[in-house]
C-alpha positions in Angstrom: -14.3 24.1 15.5 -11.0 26.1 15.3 -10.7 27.8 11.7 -7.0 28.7 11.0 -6.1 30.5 8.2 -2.4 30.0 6.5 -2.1 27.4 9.0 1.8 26.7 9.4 0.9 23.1 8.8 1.2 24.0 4.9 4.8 25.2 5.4 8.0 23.0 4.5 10.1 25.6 6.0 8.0 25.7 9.5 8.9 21.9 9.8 12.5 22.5 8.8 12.9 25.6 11.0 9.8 25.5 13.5 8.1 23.7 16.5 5.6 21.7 14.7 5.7 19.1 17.6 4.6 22.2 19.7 2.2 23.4 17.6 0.4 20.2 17.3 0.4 19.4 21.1 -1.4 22.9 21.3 -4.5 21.5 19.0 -4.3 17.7 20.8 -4.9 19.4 23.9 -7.3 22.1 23.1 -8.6 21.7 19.2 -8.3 17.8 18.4 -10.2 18.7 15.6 -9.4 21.7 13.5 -9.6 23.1 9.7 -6.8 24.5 8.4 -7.3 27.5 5.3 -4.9 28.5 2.8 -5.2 31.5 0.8 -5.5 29.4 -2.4 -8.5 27.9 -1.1 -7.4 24.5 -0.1 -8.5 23.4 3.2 -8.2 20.2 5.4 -9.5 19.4 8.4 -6.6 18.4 11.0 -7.2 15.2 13.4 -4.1 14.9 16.3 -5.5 12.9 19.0 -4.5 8.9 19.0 -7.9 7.3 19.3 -9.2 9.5 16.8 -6.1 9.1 14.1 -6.5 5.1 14.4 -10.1 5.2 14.3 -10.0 7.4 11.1 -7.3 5.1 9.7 -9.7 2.1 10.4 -12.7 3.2 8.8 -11.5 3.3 4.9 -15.2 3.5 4.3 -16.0 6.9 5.0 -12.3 8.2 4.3 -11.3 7.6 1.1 -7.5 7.2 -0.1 -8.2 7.7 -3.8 -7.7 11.0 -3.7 -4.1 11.9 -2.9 -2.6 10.7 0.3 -0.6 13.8 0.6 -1.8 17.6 0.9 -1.8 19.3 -2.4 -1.7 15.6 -4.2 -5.2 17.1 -5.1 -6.4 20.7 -5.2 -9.6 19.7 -5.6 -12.1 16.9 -4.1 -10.9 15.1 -7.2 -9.6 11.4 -7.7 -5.7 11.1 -7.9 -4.5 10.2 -11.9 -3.4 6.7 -10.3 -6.6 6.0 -8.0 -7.7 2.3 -8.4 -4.7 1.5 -10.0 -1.7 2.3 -7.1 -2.4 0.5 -3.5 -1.9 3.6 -1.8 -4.5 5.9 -3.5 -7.2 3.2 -3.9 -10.2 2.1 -1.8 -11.4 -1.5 -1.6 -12.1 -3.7 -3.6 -9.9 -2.5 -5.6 -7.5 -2.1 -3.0 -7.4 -5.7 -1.5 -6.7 -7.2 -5.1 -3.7 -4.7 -5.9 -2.3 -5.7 -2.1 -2.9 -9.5 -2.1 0.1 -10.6 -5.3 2.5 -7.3 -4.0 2.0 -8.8 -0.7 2.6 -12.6 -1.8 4.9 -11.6 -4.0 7.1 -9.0 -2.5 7.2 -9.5 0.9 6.5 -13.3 2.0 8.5 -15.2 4.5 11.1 -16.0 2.1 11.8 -12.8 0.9 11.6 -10.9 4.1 14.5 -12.9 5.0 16.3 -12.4 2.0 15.8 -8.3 2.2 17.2 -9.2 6.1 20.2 -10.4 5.0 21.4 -8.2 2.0 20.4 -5.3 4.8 22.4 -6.6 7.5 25.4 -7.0 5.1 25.3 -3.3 3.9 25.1 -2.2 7.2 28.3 -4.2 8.2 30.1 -3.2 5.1 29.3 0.6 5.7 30.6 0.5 9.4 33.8 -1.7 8.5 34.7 0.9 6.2 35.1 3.5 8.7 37.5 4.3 11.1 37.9 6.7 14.8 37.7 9.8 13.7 36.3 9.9 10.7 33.8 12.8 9.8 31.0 12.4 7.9 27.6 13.1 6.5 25.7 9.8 8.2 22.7 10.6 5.6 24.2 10.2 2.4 26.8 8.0 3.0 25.5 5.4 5.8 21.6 6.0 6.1 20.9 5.1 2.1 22.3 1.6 2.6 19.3 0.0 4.8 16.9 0.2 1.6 19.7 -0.4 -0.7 19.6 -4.0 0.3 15.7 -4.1 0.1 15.9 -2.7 -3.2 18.5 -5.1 -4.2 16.4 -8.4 -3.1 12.7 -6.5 -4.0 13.8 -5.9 -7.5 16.8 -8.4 -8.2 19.3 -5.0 -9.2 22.6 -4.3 -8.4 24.3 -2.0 -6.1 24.7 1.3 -8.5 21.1 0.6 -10.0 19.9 0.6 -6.3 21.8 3.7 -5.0 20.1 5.3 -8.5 16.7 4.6 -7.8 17.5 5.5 -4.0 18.4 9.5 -5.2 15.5 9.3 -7.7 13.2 8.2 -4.8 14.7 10.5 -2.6 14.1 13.9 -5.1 10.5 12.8 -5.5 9.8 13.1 -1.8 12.1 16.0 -1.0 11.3 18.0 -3.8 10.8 21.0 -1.9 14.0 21.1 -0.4 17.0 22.3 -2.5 19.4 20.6 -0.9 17.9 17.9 -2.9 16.7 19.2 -6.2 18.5 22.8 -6.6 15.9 25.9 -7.5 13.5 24.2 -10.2 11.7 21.7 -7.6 8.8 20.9 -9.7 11.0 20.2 -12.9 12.9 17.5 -10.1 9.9 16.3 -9.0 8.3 15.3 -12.6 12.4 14.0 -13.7 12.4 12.1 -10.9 9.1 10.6 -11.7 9.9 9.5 -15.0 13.2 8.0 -14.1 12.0 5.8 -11.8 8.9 4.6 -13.9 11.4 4.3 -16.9 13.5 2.0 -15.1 10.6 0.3 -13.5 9.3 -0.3 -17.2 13.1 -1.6 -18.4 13.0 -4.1 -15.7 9.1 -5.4 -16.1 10.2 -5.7 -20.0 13.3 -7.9 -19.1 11.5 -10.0 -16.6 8.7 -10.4 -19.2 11.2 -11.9 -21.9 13.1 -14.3 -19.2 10.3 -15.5 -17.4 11.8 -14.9 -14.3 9.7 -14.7 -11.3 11.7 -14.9 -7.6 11.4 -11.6 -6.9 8.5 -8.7 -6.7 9.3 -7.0 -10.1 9.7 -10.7 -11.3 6.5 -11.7 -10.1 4.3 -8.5 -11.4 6.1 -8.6 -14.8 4.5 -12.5 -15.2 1.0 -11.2 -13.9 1.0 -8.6 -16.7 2.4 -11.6 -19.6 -0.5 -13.7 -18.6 -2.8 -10.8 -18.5 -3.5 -10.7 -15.0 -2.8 -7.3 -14.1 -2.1 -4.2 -16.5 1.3 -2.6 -17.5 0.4 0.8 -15.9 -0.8 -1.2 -12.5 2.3 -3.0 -12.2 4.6 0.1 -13.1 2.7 2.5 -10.5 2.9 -0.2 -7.7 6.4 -0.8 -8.3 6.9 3.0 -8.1 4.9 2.9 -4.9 7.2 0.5 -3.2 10.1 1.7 -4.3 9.2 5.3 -3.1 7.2 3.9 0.1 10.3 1.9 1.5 13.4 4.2 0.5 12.6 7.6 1.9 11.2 6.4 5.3 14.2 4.1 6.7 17.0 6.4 5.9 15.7 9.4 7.4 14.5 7.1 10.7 18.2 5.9 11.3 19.4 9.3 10.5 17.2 11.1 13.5 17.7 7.7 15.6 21.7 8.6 15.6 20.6 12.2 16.5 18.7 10.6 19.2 21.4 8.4 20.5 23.5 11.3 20.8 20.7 13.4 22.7 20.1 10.5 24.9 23.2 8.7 25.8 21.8 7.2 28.9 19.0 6.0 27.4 20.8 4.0 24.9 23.6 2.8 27.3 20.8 0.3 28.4 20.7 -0.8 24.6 24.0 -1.3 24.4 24.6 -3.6 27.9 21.4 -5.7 27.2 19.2 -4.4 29.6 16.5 -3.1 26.9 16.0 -5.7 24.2 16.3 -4.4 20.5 12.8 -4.9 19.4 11.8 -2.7 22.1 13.9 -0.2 21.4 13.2 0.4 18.3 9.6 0.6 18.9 10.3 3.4 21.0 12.7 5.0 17.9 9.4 4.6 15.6 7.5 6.0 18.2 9.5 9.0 18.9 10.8 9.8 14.9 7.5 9.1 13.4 9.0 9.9 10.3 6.0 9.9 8.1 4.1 12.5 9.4 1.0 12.9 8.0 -1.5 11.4 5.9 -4.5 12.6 4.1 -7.9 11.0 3.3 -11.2 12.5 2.0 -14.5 12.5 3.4 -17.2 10.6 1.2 -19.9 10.6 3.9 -20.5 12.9 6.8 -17.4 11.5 9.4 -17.9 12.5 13.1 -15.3 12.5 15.3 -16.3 13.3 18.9 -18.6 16.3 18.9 -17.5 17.3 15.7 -18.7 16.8 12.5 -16.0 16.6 9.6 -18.5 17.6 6.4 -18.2 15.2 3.1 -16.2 16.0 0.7 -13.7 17.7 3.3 -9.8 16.5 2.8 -9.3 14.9 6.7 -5.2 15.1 7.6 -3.8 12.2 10.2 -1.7 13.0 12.3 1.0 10.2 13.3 3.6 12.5 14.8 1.0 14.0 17.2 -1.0 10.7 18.0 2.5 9.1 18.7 2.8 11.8 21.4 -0.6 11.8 22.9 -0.4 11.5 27.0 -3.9 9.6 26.8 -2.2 6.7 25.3 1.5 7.1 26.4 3.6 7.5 29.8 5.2 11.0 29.2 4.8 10.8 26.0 7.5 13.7 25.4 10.1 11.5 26.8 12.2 9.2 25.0 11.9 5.9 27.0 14.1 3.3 25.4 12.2 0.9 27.4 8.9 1.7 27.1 6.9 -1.4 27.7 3.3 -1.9 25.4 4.5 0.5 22.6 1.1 1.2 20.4 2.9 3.9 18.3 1.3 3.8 15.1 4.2 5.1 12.5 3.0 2.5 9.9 -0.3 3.8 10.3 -3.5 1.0 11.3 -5.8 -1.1 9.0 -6.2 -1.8 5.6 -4.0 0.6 4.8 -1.5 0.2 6.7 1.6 0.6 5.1 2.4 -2.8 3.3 6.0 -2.5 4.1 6.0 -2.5 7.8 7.5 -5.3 8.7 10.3 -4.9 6.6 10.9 -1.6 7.5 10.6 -2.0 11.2 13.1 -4.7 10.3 15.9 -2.4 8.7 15.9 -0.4 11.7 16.1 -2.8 14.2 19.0 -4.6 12.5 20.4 -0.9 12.5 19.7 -0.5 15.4 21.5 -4.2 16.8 24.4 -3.6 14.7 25.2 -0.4 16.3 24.5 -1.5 19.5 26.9 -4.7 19.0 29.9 -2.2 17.1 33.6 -1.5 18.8 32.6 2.2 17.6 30.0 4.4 17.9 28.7 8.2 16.1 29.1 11.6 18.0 26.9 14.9 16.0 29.5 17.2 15.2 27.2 19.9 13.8 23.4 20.9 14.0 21.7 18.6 11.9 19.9 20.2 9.1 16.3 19.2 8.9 14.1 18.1 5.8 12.0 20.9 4.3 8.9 18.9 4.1 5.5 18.2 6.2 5.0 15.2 5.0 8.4 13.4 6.0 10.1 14.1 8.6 14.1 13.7 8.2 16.9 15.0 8.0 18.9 16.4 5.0 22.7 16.4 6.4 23.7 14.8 10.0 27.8 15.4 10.5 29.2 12.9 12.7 32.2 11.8 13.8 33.6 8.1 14.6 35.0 7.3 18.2 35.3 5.2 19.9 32.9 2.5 21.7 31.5 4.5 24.8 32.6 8.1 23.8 29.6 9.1 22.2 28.3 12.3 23.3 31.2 12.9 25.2 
């Protein structure tokens, strides 16, 4: 098995100013199984071909998620501080019973549609307010207002409280980038932390006293009055969704304009109805695969293929790699608006896959129709500056400029 010591995997600034897409096409084809050293002494062991990313997502038996589903969330084979208690870092049963009221509660039928509309509103708003040839940054002042809406409907706030939480959310995730939190990251990181669980607690105290119950805070803030869930379970899972859902649709329709720009032909067939939207922006998932990465650990011996992956090893997934495997897609480094029986796993696959999936997909596809259907369109003015992160891929400024419909990438 390939051993590679200060792997460039480890590196924000290699996947702001790097290849990584390279680099991990190198180990799908020759090492789909590697280990990856640091000089610290953290290792994980690196998985980058599609069959064996789903499979390892599937089987939540032998990978656990309780320990930190992000490198470095633990330097040790150690539980994360919010395992059992926050749906992403706990393992069934434990698991199913967090999932099963955030699920009813937060994203039913009714509520899905809700989230559609406020997002389909903001979206219109934001476009209506700009005129040909404007310039400006799409990622802070467009991108923000697809999980502005969700935030709005998921947790019954306003407009300023949701753009808040949005650039709370927003540090936590991109705290190793200073274009987001300036040159004390980890004081950010632990401010940002405690501003969103603050406000999480204000609103689960308010909703306690009213009684109120039609929305997902609403609904956890009842479970813990009657005793049917904790304080700290409901305030880490509302933490979870809020960070889950703000981070990975913004910087997704951020790199989807920088697509459309790159690919103008491609998305000419969007815009005359030849490629239906839903198909489209499978492919957008497909080829953005925003969330990059995640990481399980081994609590039995896990083979993949020939290998062995040893317990107690950290195991990394590798979505942006399996989305680009050629075993599982038709020129997979191609962007194919209308690539037909799209298995791109962005969301991830089983249990775990990430509870906000459909509502995500669904923020992007509205984005994706109401630019389609708009009298204007974006042109990239600049090089986009990329996130300094491994774990999400996005983008951190995007200049654009309004034209008019058709003059894109002109």
């Amino acid at each position: 098995m390939l051993v590679v010591e200060d792997s460039p995997l480890y590196s924000s600034d290699f996947f702001a100013d790097g290849d990584p897409w390279a680099y991990l096409a190198g180990l799908r084809e020759n090492n789909p199984v590697s280990v990856h050293r640091r000089a610290d002494g953290y290792e994980f062991h690196a998985l980058t071909r599609y069959d064996d990313v789903r499979a390892a997502y599937i089987d939540h038996e032998s990978l656990s998620s309780s320990y930190g589903t992000m490198v470095d969330g633990s330097y040790r084979a150690e539980r994360d501080s919010a395992s059992g208690r926050m749906l992403i870092v706990a393992d069934e049963p434990a698991h199913g019973a967090i999932k099963k009221p955030i699920k009813t509660g937060g994203f039913n039928r009714d509520m899905v549609a809700r989230i559609g509309e406020a997002v389909r509103r903001n979206i219109r708003e934001s476009f209506a307010g700009l005129s040909v040839g404007d310039r400006i940054d799409f990622t802070r002042d467009i991108a923000p207002g697809l999980p502005k809406g969700v935030l709005e409907i998921l947790f019954g706030i306003g407009p300023a409280d949701a753009a808040s939480l949005l650039e709370a959310t927003r540090t936590m995730i991109g705290y190793r980038d200073q274009a987001y939190t300036g040159v004390q990251p980890l004081d950010a990181l632990v401010d940002a932390q405690l501003e969103v669980l603050d406000f999480m607690d204000d609103l689960l105290e308010r909703r306690i006293a009213s009684g109120e119950d039609d929305d997902l805070i609403g609904m956890l803030a009842q479970l813990v009055a009657s005793g049917g869930m904790t304080r700290d379970v409901a305030l880490l899972n509302g933490l979870n969704v809020a960070v889950g859902g703000n981070e990975t649709t913004p910087h997704t329709a951020s790199l989807t304009v920088d697509t459309i720009h790159r690919e103008p032909a491609q998305w000419a067939k969007v815009v005359d109805g030849e490629v239906p939207v839903d198909v489209a922006t499978a492919e957008f998932l497909r080829w953005t695969s925003t969330n990059s990465y995640v990481q399980r650990l081994a609590v039995r011996d896990f083979r993949v293929g020939d290998e062995v992956i040893p317990e107690g090893s950290f195991v990394t997934l590798w979505n942006m790699s399996a989305n680009r495997d050629a075993a599982v897609f038709d020129r997979p480094d191609k962007f194919l608006v209308d690539r037909a029986d799209n298995k791109q796993i962005a969301f991830g696959a089983g249990v775990h896959r990430c509870i906000g999936a459909p509502v995500a997909t669904l923020e992007i596809q509205m984005f994706v129709e109401e630019l389609a259907a708009w009298d204007k369109a974006f042109t990239v003015v600049a090089p986009p500056q990329r996130l300094r992160s491994n774990f999400m891929l996005g983008l951190t400024e995007l200049e654009v400029e309004v034209v008019k419909a058709g003059d894109a990438g002109a």
